[in-house]
C-alpha positions in Angstrom: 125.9 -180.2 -79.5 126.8 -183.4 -81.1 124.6 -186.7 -81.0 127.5 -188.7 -79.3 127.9 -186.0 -76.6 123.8 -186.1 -75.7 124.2 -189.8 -75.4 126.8 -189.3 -72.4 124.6 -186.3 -70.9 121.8 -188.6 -70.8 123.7 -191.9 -69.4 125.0 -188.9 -67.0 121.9 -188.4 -65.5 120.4 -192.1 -65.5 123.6 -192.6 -63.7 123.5 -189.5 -61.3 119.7 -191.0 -60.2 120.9 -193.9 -59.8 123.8 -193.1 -57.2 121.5 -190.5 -55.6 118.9 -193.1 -54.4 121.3 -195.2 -53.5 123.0 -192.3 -51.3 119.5 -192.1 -49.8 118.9 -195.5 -48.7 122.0 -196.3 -47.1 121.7 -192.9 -44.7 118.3 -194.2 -44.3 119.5 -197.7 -43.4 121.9 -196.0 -41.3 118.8 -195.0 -39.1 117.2 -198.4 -38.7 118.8 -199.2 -35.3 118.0 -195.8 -33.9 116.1 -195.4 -30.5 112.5 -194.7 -30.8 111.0 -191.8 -29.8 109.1 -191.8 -26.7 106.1 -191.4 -28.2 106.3 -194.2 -30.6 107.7 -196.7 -28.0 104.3 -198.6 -27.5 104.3 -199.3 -31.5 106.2 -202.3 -31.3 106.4 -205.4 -28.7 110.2 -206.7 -28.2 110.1 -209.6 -30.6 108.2 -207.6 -33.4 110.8 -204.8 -33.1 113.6 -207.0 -34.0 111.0 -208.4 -37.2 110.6 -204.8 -38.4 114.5 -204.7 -38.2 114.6 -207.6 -40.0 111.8 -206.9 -42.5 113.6 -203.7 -43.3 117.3 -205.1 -43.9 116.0 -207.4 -46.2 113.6 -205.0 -48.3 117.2 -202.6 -48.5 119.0 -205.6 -49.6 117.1 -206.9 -52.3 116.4 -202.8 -53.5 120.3 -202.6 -53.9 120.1 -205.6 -56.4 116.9 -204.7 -58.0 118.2 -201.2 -59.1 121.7 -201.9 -59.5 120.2 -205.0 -62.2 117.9 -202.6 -63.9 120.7 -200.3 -64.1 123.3 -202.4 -65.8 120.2 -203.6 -67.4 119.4 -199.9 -69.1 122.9 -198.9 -69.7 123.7 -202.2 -71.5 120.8 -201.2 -73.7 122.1 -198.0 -74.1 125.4 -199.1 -75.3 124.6 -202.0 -77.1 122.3 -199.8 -79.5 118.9 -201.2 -78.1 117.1 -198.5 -79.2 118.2 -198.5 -83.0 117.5 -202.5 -83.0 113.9 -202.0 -81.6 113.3 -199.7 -83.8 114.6 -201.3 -86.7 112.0 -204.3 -85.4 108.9 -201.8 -85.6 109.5 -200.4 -88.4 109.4 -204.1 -90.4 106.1 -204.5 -89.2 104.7 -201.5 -90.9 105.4 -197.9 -92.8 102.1 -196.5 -90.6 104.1 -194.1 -87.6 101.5 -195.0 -85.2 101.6 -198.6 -85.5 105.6 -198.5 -85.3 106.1 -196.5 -82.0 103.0 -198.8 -80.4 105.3 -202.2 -81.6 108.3 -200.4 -79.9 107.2 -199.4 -76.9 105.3 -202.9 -76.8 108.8 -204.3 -77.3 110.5 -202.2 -74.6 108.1 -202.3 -72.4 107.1 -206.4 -72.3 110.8 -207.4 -72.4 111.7 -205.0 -69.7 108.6 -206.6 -67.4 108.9 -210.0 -68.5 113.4 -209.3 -66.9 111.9 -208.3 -64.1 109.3 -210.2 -63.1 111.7 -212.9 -61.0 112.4 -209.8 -58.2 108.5 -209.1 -58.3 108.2 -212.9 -58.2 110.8 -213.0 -55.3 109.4 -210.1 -53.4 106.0 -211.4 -53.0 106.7 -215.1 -52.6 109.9 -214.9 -50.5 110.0 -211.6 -48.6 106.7 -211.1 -47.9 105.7 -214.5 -47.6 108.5 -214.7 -44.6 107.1 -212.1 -43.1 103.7 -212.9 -43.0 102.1 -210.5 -45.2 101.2 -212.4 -48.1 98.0 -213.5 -49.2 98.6 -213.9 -52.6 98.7 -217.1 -54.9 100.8 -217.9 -57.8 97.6 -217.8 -60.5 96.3 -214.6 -58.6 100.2 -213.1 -59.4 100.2 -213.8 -62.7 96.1 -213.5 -63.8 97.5 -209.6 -62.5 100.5 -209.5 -64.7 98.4 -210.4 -67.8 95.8 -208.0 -66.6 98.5 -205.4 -66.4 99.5 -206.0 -69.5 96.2 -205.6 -71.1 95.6 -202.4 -69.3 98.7 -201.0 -70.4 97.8 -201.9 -74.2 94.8 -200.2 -73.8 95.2 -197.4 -72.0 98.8 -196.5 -72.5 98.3 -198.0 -76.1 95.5 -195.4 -76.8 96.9 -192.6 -75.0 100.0 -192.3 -77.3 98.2 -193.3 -80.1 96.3 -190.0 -79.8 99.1 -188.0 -79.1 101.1 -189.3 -82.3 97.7 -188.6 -84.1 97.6 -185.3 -82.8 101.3 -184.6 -83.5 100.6 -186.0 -87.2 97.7 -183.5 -87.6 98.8 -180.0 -86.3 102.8 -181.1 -85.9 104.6 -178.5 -83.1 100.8 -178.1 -82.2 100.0 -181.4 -80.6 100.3 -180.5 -77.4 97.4 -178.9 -76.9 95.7 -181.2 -78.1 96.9 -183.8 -76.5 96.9 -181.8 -73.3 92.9 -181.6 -73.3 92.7 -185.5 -74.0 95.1 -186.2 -71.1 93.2 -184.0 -68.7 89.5 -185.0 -70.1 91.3 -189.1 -69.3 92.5 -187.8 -65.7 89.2 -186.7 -64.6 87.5 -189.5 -65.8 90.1 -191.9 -63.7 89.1 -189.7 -60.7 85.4 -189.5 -60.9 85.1 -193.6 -62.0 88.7 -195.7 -60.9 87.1 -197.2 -58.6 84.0 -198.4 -60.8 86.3 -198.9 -63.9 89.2 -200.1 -62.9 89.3 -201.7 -59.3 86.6 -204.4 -60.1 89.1 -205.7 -62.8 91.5 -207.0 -59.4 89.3 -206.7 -56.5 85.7 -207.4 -55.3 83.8 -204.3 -53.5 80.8 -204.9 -51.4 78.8 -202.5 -49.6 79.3 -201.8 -45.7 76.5 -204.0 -44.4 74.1 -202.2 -41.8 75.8 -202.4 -37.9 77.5 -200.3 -35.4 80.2 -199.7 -37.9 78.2 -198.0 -40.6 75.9 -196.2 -37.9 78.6 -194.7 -36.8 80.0 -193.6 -39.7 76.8 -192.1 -41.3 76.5 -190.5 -37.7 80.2 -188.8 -38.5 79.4 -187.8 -41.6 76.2 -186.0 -41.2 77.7 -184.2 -38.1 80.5 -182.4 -40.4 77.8 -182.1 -43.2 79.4 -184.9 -45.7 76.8 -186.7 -47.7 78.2 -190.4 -48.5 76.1 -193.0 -49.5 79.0 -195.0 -50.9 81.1 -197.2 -48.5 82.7 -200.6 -49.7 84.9 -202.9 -48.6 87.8 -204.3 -50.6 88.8 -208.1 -50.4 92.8 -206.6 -50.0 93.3 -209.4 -47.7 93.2 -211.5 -51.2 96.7 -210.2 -51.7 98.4 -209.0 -48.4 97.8 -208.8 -44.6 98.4 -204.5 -44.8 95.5 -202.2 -44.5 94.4 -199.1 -46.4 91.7 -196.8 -46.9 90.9 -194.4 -49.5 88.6 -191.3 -51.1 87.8 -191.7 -54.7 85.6 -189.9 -56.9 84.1 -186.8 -56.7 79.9 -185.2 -57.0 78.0 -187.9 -56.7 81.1 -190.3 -57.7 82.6 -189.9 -54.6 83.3 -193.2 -52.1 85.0 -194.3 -49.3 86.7 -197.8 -49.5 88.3 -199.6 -46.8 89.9 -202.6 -47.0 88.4 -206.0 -45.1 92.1 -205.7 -43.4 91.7 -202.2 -42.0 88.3 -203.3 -40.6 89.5 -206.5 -39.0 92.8 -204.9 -37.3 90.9 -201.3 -36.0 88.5 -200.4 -33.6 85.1 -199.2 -34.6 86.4 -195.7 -33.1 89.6 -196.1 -34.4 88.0 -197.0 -38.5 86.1 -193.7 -38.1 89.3 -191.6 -37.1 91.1 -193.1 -40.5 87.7 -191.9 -42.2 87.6 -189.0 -40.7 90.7 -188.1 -42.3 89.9 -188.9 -45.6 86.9 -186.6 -45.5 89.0 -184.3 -44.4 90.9 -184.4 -47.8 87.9 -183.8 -49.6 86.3 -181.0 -47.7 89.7 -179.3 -47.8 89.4 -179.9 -51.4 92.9 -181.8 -51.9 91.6 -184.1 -54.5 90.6 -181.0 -56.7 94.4 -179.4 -56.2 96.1 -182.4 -56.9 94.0 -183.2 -59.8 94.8 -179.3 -60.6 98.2 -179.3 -60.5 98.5 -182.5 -62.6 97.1 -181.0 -65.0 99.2 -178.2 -65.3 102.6 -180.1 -64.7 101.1 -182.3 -67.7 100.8 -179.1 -70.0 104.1 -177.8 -69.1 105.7 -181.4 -70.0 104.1 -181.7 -73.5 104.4 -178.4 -74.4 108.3 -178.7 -73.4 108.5 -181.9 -75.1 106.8 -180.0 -78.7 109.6 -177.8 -79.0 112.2 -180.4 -78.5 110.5 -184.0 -79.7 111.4 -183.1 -83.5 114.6 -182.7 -82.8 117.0 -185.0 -84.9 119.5 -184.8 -81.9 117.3 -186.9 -79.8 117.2 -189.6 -82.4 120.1 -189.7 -83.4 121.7 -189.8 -79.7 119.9 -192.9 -79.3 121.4 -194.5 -82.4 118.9 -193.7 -84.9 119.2 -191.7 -87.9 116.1 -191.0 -88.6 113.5 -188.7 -86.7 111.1 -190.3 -85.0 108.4 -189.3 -82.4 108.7 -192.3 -80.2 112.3 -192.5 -80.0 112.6 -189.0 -79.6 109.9 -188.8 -76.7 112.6 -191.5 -74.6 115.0 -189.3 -75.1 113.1 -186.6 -73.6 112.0 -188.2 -70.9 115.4 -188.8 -69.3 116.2 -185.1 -70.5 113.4 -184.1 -68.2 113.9 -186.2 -65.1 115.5 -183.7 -63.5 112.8 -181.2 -63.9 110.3 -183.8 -63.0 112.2 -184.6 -59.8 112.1 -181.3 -58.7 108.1 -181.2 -59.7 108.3 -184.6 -57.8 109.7 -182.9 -54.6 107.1 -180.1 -54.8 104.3 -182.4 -54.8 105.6 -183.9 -52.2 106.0 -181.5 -50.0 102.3 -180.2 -50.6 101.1 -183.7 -49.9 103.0 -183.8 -46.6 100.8 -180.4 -45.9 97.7 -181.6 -46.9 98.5 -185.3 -44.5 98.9 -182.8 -41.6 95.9 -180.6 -42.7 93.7 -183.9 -42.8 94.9 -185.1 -39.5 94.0 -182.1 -37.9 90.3 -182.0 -39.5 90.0 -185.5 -38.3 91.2 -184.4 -34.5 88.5 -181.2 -34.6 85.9 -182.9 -36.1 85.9 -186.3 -34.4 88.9 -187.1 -31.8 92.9 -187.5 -31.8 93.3 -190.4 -29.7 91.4 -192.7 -31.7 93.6 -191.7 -34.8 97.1 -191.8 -33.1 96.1 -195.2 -32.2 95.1 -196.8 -35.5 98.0 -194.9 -37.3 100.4 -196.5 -34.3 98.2 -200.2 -35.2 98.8 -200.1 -38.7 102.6 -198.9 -39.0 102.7 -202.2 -36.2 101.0 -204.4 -38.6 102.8 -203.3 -41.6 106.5 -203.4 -40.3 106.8 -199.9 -40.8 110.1 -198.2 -40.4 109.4 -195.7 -37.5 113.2 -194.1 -37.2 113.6 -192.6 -41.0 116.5 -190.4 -42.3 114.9 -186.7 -42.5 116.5 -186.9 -46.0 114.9 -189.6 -47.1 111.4 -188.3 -46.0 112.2 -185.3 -47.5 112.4 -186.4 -50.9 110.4 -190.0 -50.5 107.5 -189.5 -48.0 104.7 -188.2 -49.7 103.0 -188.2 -45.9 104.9 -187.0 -42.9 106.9 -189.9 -40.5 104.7 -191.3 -38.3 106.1 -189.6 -35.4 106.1 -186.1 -37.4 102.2 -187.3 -37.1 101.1 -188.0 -33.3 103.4 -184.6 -32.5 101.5 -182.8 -34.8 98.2 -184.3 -33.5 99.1 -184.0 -29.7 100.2 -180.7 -29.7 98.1 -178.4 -32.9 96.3 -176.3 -31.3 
């Protein structure tokens, strides 16, 4: 195989994704006007139905120019020899191959944000803004872009600092290594995300003594789940949707709900959503998923040591001479198909474990309770209720809401 001929197999499949997505959305715009099932009829008043409509246009709108941009956007650095010039920058800053692929990636990866930031900028300040969901302000917006930022130097920073450490040490060997680190990093996230990293965007305060809490501490002794950890997030600081989630696990493990999720629900309805979050940790889904992820990371670096020291890769990106970091982009799009299909699968296995949560939360507390909140916050969110079975397919990483309420109404 010839350099120039990987460089067209690789523009091949950025530009297969590409059209493939786009395929997707438009069979799933096709599906906007659809009737509602029966069962989901009572989601929406009249006048909010046509704003969901309209909420859903313009987010399919404003997607077709946001990946159609960062499309041109990619290929133009493709063809324009990007790569070759960024690297050429890095390596004027120093001989140490550390320090170079941390300046490239730096480079990449700020300009690429800093291009993009006018859609984030529009999405949040115009689209959401007109449809009432956002809460947040312009020095909130970009106090998280410069958070971000700092984060991603950090973190991402030291992560592949290690692994090009690693790869300088042992060579073809690295992967082990830097396998181990990766999953000693992921566990950490797991057990402490919401101690570590949270705080630096949101406040968390403890559930204050009431009905609420009673009746949640009442839940969870009845199914045997000891929690002493239930906060509430300030979410509302940034948008009008809801959420909860489970984080952590041993003595780690909390439940957070966010102030928006406890001003929109029912007591009963609060204990349903938390219900099924316990449900994902006494069927032990945070342990699988953190399992898996580890093993899908293994698989990738170990695939990436036999190829990453290949001068092909370099040198279909324009440069001549072999490089870790340039040769790690290259595999990454060489990849993307196997990662899409890992994608899929992980998918599909979340959908499973929505359902399997949904139905601990209807044996262990009550159904009703649960349809209705689900119903209240895909109302309150704008949420498209008629998808394309395609597009859930390969999107959804829970079922469609009325995939849901029939599974709940009628599991036995």
């Amino acid at each position: 195989m010839t350099p120039q001929l990987l460089f067209y197999i690789l523009i091949a499949i950025i530009v297969f994704n590409f059209i493939f997505d786009q395929v997707l959305d438009a069979l799933n715009a096709k599906h906007f006007n659809d009737k509602l099932p029966e069962e989901l009829a009572d989601v929406y008043k009249d006048a909010e139905y046509q704003r969901s409509q309209a909420y859903k246009k313009t987010n399919y709108q404003f997607g077709i120019i946001t990946s159609t941009f960062s499309l041109l956007l990619t290929l133009a650095f493709f063809f324009l020899d990007g790569f070759a010039y960024v690297d050429e920058m890095a390596r004027n800053t120093s001989d140490n191959p550390i320090i170079i692929a941390l300046v490239f990636f730096g480079i990449i990866l700020f300009a690429s944000d800093i291009l993009t930031t006018p859609f984030s900028y529009y999405s949040t300040f115009v689209i959401e803004e007109k449809f009432g969901f956002n809460k947040t302000t312009k020095a909130t917006f970009f106090l998280d872009k410069l958070k971000g930022w700092l984060m991603g130097a950090v973190l991402g920073g030291g992560i592949l600092a290690l692994i090009i450490w690693f790869y300088q040490l042992t060579g073809s060997d690295f992967w082990i290594y830097a396998w181990a680190m990766v999953t000693v990093f992921s566990i950490v996230m797991n057990m402490f995300y919401s101690r570590l990293i949270v705080p630096l965007f949101n406040k968390q305060t403890p559930l204050e003594e009431g009905s609420l809490r009673h009746k949640i501490e009442a839940y969870a002794k009845n199914v045997g789940f000891q929690i002493d950890k239930i906060f509430i997030i300030d979410g509302s600081k940034r948008s009008t949707k809801a959420n909860a989630y489970f984080s952590g696990f041993g003595k780690e493990k909390r439940i957070t709900l966010y102030d928006t999720l406890v001003n929109d629900l029912e007591e009963e309805e609060i204990v349903a959503v938390l219900a099924h979050e316990v449900g994902h940790y006494k069927r032990k889904h945070i342990i699988y998923n953190l399992s898996l992820s580890v093993i899908t990371t293994g698989i990738t670096l170990w695939v990436l040591s036999l190829l990453v020291n290949n001068p092909l890769l370099s040198q279909a990106l324009g440069v001549e001479e072999t490089s870790f970091h340039i040769g790690l982009i290259a595999f990454g799009i060489l990849y993307t198909p196997i990662s899409e299909i890992t994608g899929l699968l992980m998918s599909l296995l979340s959908r499973k474990f929505e359902y399997q949560a949904d139905n601990f939360a209807k044996e262990t507390y009550a159904a009703l309770p649960l349809i209705s909140s689900l119903k209240k916050l895909s109302s309150n969110s704008l949420s498209n209720l008629t998808p394309h079975p395609a597009y859930v397919f390969f999107h959804y990483s829970h079922p469609s809401l009325a995939q849901r309420i029939f599974n709940l109404k009628n599991k036995r």
